[in-house]
SEMAR-313240 format. One line per 2 residues: their letters; for each residue y, z, x of N, C-alpha, C. Coordinates in pm, whole numbers, plus 50000, padded with zeros to 5 digits. Atoms other than C-alpha are relative to their C-alpha. Layout:
BEGIN
A) Y:Z:X:Y:Z:X:Y:Z:X; ...
REM end
This chain:
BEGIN
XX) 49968:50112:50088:52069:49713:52496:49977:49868:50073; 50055:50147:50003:51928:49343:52531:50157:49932:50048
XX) 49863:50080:49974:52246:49105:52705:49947:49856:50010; 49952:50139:50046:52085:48780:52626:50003:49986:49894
XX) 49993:49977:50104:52106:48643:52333:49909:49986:49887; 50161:50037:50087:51739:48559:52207:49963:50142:49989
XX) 50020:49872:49997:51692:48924:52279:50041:50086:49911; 49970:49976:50124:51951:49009:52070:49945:50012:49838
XX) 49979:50065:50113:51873:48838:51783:49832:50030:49984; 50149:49917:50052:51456:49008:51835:50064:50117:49971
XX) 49963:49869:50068:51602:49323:51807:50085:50021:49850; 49901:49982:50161:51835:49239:51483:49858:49961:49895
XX) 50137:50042:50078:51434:49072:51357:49927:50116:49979; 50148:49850:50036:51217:49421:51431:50068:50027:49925
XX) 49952:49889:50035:51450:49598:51291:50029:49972:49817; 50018:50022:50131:51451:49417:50956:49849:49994:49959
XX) 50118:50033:50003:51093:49325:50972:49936:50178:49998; 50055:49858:49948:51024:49722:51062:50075:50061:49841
XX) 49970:49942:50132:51229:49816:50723:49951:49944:49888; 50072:50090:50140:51064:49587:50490:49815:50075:49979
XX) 50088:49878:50006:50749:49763:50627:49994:50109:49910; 49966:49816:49998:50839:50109:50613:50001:49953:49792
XX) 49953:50040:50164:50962:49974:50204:49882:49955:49916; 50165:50054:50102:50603:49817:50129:49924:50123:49999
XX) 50110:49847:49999:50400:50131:50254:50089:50100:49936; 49990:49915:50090:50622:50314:50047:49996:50027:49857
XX) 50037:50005:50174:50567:50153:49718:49862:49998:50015; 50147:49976:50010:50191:50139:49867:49954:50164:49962
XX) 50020:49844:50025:50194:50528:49880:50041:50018:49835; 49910:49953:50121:50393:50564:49571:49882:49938:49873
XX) 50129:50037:50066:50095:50329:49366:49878:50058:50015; 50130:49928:49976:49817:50524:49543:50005:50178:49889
XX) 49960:49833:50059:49996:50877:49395:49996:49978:49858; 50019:50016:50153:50009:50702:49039:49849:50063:49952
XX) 50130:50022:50083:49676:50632:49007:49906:50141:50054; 50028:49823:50002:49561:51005:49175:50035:50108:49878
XX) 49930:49911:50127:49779:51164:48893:49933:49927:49884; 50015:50031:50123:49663:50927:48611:49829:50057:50010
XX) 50139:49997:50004:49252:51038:48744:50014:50147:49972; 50027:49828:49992:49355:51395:48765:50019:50021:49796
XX) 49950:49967:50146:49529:51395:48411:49883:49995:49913; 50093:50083:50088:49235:51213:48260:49979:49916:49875
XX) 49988:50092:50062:49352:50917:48095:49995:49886:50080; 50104:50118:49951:49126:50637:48131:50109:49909:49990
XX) 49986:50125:50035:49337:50375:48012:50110:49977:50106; 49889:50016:49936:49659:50474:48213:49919:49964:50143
XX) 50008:50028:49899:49415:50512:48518:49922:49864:50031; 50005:50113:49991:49268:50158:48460:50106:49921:50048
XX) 49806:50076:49964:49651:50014:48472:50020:49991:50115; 49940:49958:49892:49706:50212:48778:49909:49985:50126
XX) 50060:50005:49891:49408:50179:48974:49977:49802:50029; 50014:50132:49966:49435:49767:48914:50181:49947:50114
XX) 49868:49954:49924:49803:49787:49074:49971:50036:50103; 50013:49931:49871:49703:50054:49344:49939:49879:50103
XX) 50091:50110:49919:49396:49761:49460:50084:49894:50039; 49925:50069:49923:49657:49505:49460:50130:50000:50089
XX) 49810:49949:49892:49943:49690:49679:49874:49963:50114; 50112:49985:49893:49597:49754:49905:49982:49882:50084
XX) 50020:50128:49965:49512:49385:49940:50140:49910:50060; 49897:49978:49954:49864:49311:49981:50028:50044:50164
XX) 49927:49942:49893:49912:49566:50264:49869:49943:50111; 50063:50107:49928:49614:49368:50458:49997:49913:50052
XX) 49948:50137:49950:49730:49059:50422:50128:49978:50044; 49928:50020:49934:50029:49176:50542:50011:50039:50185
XX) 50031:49897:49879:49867:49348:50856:50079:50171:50006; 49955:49876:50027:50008:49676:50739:49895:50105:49989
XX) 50063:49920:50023:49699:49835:50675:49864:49889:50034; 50155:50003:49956:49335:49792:50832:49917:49979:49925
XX) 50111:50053:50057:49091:49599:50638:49870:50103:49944; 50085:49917:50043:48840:49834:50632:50056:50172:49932
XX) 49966:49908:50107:49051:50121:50529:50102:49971:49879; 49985:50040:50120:49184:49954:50265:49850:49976:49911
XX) 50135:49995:50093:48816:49886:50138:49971:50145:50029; 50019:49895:50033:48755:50220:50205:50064:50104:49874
XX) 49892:49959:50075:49034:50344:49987:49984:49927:49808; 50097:50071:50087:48904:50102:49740:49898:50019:49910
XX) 50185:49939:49989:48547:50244:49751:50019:50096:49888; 50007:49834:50091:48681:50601:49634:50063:49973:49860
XX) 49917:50025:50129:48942:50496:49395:49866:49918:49865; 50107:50058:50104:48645:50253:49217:49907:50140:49930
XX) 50051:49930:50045:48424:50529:49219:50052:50152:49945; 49915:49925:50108:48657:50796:49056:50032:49954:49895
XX) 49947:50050:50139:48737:50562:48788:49860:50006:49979; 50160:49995:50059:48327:50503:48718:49973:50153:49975
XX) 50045:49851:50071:48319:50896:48709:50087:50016:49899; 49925:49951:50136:48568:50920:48445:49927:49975:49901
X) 50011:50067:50110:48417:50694:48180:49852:49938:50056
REM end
């Protein structure tokens, strides 16, 4: 345990900053699983909804440095081109 008190008071910061995380990449996962289920089901309209949502958790988790630029456009890539194979 940290005994000054700037030290302190980083460790009381990760540790919120580290759960707000953990809380975004889980509504990021949780939007990616929508729009998987709405491509599998095969309803276009729900997986339109869901794959415009999923792109902006994506962009989101970028600009929050949560997720790697390029695999967010990767992730991107597939999701676009699963919706163009539906319809």
């Amino acid at each position: 345990m940290p005994n000054i008190k700037s030290a302190k008071k980083r460790v009381k910061v990760t540790a919120a900053k580290t759960m707000q995380n953990k809380m975004f990449r889980t509504q990021l996962k949780t939007e990616m699983k929508k729009y998987e289920a709405a491509v599998a089901a095969g309803d276009i309209a729900l997986a339109q909804e869901t794959y415009k949502a999923a792109v902006k958790k994506l962009d989101m988790a970028v600009s929050r440095n949560i997720m790697h630029k390029n695999a967010a456009a990767r992730k991107k890539s597939q999701f676009t081109k699963k919706l163009n194979a539906m319809g």
